[in-house]
Each structure stands twice: as structure tokens, then as C-alpha cells.
C-alpha positions in Angstrom: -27.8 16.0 -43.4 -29.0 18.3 -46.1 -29.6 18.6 -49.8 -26.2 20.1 -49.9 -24.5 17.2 -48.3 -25.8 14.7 -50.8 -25.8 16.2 -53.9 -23.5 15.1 -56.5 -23.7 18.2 -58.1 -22.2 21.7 -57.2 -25.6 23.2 -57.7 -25.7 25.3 -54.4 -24.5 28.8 -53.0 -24.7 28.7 -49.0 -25.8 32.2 -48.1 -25.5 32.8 -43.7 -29.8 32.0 -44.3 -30.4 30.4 -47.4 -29.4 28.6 -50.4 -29.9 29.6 -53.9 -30.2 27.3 -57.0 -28.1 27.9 -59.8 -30.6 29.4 -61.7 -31.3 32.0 -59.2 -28.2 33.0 -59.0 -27.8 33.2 -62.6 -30.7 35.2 -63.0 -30.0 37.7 -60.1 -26.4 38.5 -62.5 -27.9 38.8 -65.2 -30.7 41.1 -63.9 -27.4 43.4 -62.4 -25.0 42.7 -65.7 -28.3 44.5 -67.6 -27.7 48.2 -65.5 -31.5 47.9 -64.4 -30.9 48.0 -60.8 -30.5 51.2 -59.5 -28.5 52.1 -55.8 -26.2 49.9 -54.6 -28.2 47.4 -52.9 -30.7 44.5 -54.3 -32.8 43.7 -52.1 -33.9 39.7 -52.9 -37.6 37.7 -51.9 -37.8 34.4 -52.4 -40.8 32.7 -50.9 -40.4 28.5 -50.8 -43.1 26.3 -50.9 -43.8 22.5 -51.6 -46.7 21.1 -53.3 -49.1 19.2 -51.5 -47.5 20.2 -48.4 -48.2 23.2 -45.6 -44.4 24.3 -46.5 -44.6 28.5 -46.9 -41.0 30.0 -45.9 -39.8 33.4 -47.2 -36.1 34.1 -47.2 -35.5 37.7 -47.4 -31.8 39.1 -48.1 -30.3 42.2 -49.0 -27.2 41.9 -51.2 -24.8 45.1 -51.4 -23.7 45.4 -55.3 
């Protein structure tokens, strides 16, 4: 079970390899809304990590606009 499954909350987008807060997602349309990006791809880094942990993951994904 994952955080998706639990949460009580539809805070989530399920990408094919990852799963973006809210807030990322919010940020990434605004950031395309403004005209700033160029081309029509966006190309998206998001590395993950955990305090106190050894988590390091980076999701890389290239969104057509």
C-alpha cells in the first residue's frame, strides 16, 4: 500500500514514474501560464530525499506542452 492508497486527501497526480504534490504541480502551471518556457517540451528534475535517512532518488520526466 502506498501514500496514495491511504490518503484522505486528493493531494496526488500518478504520473507512469512518479507522483507529484500539489504544489508541484501548481507551480509547474504557473511557471507555463507565465510564457517563460520556450519549445514545446519542459523538461522536469525532481530529486527526493528523506532526512536522517540514505534516501536520494531522482525522477526525471519530460512533459510535452
Amino acid at each position: 500500500m502506498d501514500c496514495v492508497d491511504v490518503c484522505s486527501v486528493d493531494c496526488f497526480y500518478e504520473g507512469e514514474n512518479m507522483l507529484v504534490r500539489v504544489t508541484s504541480q501548481r507551480e509547474i502551471e504557473n511557471l507555463v501560464r507565465s510564457g517563460e518556457v520556450k519549445g514545446g517540451k519542459l523538461k522536469l528534475r525532481m530529486p527526493l530525499s528523506a532526512e536522517v535517512t540514505p534516501l536520494k532518488h531522482v525522477v526525471e520526466e519530460t512533459v510535452a506542452l
